[in-house]
BASE-475878 format. One record per atom (N, C-alpha, C, O): residue number from 1; atom name; z, x, y. Coordinates in nm, 2 decimals. Atoms other than C-alpha are relative to their C-alpha. Example, Ala and Ser with C-alpha at 12.3 -4.5 7.8 and 13.67 -1.06 7.14 Angstrom:
2
+-------+------+--------+--------+--------+
| bamar | paro |      z |      x |      y |
+-------+------+--------+--------+--------+
|     1 |    N |   0.00 |   0.09 |  -0.12 |
|     1 |   CA |   0.78 |   1.23 |  -0.45 |
|     1 |    C |   0.00 |   0.09 |   0.12 |
|     1 |    O |   0.07 |   0.19 |   0.12 |
|     2 |    N |   0.00 |  -0.09 |  -0.11 |
|     2 |   CA |   0.71 |   1.37 |  -0.11 |
|     2 |    C |   0.08 |  -0.08 |   0.11 |
|     2 |    O |   0.09 |  -0.03 |   0.22 |
+-------+------+--------+--------+--------+
***
This chain:
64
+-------+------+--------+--------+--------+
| bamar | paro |      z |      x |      y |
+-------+------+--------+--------+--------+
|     1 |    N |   0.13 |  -0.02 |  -0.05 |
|     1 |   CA |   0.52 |  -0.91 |  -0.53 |
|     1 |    C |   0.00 |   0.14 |   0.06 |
|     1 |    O |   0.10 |   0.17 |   0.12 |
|     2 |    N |   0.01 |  -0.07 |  -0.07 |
|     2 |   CA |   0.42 |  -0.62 |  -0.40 |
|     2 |    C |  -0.16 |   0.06 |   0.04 |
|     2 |    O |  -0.27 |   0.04 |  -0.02 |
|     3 |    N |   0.15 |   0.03 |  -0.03 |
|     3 |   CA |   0.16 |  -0.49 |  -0.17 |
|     3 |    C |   0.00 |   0.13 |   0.08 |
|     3 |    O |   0.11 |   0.19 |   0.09 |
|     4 |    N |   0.02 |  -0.15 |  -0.06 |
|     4 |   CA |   0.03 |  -0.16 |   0.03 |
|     4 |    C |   0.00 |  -0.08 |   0.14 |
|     4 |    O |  -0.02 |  -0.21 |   0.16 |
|     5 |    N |  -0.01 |  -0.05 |  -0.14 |
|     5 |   CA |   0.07 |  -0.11 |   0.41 |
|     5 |    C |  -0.03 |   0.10 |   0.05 |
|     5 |    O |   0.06 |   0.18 |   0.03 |
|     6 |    N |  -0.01 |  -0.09 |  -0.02 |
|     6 |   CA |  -0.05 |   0.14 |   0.56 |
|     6 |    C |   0.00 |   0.13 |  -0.08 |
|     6 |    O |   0.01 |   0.24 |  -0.03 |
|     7 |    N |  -0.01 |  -0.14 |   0.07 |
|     7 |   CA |  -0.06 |   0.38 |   0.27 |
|     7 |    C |   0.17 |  -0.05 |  -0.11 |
|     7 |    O |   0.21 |   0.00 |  -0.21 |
|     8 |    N |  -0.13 |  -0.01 |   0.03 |
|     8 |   CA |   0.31 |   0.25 |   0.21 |
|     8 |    C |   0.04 |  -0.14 |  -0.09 |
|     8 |    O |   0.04 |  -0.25 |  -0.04 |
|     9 |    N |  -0.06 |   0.09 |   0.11 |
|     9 |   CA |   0.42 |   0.03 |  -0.10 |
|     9 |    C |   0.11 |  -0.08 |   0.04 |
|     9 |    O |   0.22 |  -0.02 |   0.03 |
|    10 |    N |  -0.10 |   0.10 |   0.03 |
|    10 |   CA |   0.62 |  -0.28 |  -0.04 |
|    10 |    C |   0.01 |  -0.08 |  -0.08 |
|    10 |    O |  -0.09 |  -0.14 |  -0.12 |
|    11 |    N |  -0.06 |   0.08 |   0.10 |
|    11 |   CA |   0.80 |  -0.46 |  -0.27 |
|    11 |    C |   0.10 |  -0.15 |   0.06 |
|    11 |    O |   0.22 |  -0.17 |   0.09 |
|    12 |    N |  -0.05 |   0.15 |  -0.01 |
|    12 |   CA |   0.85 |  -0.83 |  -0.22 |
|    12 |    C |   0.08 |  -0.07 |  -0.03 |
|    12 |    O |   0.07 |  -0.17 |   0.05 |
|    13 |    N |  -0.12 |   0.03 |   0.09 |
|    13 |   CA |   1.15 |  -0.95 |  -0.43 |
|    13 |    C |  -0.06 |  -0.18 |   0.01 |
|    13 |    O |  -0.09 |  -0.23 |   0.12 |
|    14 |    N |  -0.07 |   0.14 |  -0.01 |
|    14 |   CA |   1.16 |  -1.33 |  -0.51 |
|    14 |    C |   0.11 |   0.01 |  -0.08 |
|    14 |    O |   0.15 |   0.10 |  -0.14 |
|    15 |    N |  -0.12 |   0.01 |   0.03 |
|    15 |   CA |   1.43 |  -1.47 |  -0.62 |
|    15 |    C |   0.08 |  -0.18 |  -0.01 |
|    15 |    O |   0.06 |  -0.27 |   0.07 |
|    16 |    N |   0.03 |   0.17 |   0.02 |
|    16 |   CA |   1.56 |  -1.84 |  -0.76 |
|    16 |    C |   0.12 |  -0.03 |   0.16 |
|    16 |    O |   0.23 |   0.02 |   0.19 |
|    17 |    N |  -0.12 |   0.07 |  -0.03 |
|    17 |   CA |   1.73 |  -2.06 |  -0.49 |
|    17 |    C |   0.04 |  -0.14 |  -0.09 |
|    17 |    O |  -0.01 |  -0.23 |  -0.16 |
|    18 |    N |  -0.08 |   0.17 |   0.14 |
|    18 |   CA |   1.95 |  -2.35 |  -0.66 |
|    18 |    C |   0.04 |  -0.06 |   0.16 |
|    18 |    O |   0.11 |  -0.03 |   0.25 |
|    19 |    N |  -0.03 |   0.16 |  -0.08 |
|    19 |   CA |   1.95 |  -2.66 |  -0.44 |
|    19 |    C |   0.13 |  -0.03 |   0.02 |
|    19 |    O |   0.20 |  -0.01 |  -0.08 |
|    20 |    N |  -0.10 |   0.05 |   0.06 |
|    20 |   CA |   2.25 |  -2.79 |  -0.39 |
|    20 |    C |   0.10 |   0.09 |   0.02 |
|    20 |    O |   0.18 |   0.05 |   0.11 |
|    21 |    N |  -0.09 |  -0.07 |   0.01 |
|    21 |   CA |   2.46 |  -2.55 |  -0.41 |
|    21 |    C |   0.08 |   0.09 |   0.12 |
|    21 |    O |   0.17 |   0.18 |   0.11 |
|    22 |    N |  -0.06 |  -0.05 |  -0.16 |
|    22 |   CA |   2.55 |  -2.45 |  -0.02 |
|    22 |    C |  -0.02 |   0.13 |  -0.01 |
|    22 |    O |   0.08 |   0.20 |   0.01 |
|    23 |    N |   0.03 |  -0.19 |   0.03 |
|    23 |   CA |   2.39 |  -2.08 |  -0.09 |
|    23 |    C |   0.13 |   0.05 |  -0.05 |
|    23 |    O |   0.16 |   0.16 |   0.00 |
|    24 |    N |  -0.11 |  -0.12 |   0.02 |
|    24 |   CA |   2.71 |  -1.95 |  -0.24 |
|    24 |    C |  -0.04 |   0.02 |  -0.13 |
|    24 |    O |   0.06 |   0.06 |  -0.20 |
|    25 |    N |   0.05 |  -0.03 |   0.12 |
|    25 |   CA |   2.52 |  -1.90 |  -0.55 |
|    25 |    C |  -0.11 |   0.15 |   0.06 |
|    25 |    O |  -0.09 |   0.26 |   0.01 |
|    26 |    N |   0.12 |  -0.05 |  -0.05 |
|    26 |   CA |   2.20 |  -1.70 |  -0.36 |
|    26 |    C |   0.05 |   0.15 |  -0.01 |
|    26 |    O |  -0.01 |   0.23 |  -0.08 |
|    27 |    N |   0.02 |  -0.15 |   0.03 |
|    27 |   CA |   2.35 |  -1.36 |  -0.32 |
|    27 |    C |   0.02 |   0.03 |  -0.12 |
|    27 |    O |  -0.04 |   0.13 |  -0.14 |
|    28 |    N |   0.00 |  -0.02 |   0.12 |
|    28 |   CA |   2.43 |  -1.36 |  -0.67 |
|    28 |    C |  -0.18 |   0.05 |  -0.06 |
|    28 |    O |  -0.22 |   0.15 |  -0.12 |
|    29 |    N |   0.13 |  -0.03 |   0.00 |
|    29 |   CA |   2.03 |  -1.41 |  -0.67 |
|    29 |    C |  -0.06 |   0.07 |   0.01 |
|    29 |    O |  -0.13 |   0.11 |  -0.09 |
|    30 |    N |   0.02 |  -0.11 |  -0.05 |
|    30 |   CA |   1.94 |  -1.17 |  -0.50 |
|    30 |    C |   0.06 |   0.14 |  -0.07 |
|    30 |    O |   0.00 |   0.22 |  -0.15 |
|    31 |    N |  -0.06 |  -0.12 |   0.10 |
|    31 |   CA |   2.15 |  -0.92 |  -0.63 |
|    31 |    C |  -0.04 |   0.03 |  -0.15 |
|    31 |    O |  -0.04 |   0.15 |  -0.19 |
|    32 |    N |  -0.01 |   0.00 |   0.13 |
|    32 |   CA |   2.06 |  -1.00 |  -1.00 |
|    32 |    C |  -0.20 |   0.07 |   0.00 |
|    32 |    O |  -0.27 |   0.14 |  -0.08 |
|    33 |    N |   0.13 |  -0.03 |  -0.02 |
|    33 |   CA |   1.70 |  -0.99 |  -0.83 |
|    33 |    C |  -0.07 |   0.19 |   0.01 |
|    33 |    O |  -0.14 |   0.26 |  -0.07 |
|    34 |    N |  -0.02 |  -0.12 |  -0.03 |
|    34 |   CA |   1.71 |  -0.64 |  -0.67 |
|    34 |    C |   0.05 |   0.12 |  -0.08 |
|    34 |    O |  -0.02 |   0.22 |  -0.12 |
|    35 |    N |  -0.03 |  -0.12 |   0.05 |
|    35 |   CA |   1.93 |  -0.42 |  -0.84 |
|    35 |    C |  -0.11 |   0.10 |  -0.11 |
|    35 |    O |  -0.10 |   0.22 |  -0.12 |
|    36 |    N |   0.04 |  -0.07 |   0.09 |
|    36 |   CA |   1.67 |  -0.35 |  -1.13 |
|    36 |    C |  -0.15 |   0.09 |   0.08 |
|    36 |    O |  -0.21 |   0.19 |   0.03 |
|    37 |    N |   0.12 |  -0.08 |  -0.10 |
|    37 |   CA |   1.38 |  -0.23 |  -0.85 |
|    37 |    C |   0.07 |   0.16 |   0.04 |
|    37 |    O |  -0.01 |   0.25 |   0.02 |
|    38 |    N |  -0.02 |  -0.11 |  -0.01 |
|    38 |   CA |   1.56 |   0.08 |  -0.78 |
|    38 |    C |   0.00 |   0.07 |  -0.12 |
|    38 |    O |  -0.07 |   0.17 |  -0.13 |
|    39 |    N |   0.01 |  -0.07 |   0.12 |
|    39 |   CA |   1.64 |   0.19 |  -1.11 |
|    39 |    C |  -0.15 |   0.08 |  -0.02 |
|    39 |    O |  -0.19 |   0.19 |  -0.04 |
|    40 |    N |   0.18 |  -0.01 |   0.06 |
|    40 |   CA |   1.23 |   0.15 |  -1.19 |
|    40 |    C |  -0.03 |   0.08 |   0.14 |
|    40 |    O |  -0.07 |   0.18 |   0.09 |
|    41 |    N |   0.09 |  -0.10 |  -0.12 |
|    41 |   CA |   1.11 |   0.34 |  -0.86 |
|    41 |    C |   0.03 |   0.16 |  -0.02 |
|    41 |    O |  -0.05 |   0.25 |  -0.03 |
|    42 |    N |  -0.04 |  -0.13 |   0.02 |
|    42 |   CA |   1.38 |   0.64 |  -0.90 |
|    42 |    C |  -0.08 |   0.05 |  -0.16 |
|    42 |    O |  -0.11 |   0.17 |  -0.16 |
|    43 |    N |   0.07 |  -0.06 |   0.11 |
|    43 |   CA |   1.20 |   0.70 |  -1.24 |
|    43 |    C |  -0.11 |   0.10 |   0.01 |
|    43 |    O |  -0.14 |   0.19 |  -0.07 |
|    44 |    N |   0.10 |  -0.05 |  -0.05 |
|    44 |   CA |   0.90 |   0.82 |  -1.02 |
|    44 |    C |   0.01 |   0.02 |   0.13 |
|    44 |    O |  -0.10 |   0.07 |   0.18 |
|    45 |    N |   0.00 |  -0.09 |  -0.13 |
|    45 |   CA |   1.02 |   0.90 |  -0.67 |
|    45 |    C |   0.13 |  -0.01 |   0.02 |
|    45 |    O |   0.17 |  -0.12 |   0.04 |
|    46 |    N |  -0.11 |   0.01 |   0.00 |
|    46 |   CA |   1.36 |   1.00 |  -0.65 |
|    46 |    C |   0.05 |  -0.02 |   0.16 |
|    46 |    O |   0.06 |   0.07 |   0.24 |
|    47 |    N |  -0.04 |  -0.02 |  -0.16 |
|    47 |   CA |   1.47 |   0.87 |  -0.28 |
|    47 |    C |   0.11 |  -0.04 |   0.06 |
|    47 |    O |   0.17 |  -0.14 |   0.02 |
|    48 |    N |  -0.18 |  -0.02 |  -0.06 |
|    48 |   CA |   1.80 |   0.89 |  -0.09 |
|    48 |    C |   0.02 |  -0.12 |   0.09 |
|    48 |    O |   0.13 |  -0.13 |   0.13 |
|    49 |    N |  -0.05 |   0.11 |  -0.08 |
|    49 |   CA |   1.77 |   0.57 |   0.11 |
|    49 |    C |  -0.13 |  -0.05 |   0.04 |
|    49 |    O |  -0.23 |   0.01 |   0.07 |
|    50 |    N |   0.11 |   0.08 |  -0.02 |
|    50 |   CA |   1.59 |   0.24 |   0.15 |
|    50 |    C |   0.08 |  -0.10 |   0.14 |
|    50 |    O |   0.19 |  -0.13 |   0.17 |
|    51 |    N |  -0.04 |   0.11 |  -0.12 |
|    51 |   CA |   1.60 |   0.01 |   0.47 |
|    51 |    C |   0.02 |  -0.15 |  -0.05 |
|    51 |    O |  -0.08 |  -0.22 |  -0.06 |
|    52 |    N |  -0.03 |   0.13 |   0.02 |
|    52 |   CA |   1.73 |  -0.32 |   0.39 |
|    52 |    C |   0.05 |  -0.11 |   0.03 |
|    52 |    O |   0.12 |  -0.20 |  -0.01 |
|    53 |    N |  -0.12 |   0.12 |  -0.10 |
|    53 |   CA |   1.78 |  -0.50 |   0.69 |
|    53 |    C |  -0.02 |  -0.15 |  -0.06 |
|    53 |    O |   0.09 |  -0.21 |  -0.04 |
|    54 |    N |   0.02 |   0.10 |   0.04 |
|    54 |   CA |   1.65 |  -0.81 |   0.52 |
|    54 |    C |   0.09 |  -0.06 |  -0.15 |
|    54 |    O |   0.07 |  -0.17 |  -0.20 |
|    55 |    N |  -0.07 |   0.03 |   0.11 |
|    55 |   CA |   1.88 |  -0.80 |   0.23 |
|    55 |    C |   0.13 |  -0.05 |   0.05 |
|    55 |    O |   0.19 |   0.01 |   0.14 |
|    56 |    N |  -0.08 |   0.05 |  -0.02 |
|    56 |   CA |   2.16 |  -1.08 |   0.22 |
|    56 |    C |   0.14 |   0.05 |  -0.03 |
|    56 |    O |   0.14 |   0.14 |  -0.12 |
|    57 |    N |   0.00 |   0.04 |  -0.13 |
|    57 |   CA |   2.40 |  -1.11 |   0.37 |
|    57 |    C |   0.01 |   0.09 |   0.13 |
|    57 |    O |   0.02 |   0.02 |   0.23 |
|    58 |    N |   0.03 |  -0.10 |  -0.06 |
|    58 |   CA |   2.38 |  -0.79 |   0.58 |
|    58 |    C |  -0.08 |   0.08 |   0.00 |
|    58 |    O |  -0.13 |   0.12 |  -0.11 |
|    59 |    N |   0.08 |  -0.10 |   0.02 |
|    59 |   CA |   2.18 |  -0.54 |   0.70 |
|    59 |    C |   0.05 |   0.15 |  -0.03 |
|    59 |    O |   0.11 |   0.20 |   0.07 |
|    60 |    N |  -0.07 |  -0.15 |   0.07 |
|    60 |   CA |   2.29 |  -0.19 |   0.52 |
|    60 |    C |  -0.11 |   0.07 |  -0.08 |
|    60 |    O |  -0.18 |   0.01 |  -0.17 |
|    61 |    N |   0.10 |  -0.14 |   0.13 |
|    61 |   CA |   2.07 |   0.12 |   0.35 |
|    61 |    C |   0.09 |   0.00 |  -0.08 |
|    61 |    O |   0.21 |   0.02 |  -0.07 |
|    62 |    N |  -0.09 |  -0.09 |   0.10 |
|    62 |   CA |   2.15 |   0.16 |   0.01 |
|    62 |    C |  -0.04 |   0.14 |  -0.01 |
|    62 |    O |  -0.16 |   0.18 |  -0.02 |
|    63 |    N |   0.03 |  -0.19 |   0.06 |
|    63 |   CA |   2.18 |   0.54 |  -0.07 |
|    63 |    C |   0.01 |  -0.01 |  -0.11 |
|    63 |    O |   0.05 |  -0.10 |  -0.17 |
|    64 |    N |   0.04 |  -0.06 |   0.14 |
|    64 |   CA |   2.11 |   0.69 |  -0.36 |
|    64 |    C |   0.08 |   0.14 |  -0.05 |
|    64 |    O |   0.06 |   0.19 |  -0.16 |
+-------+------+--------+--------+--------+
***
């Protein structure tokens, strides 16, 4: 999903959870979810670092 703020584009990610499985599947999730959003952005704004306190299981900027 994504949605404007302020002027400023956020991108929503879902992402499947599997039941059952005591989350040791989920960052897999996530990961398989995410990785392909930067590729598609740098296409059209080349940028050196996103905030990601919300990405599992730590909070870290990826750089670019």
């Amino acid at each position: 999903m994504r949605e404007n703020r302020s002027g400023l584009t956020v991108h929503r990610l879902r992402f499947p959870l599997i039941l059952g499985s005591g989350a040791r599947l989920h960052p897999k999730a996530i990961t398989n979810t995410l990785i392909p959003l930067p590729t598609r952005l740098r296409r059209d704004f080349p940028f050196d670092v996103i905030g990601a306190q919300f990405f599992f299981p730590e909070a870290r900027p990826l750089s670019g």
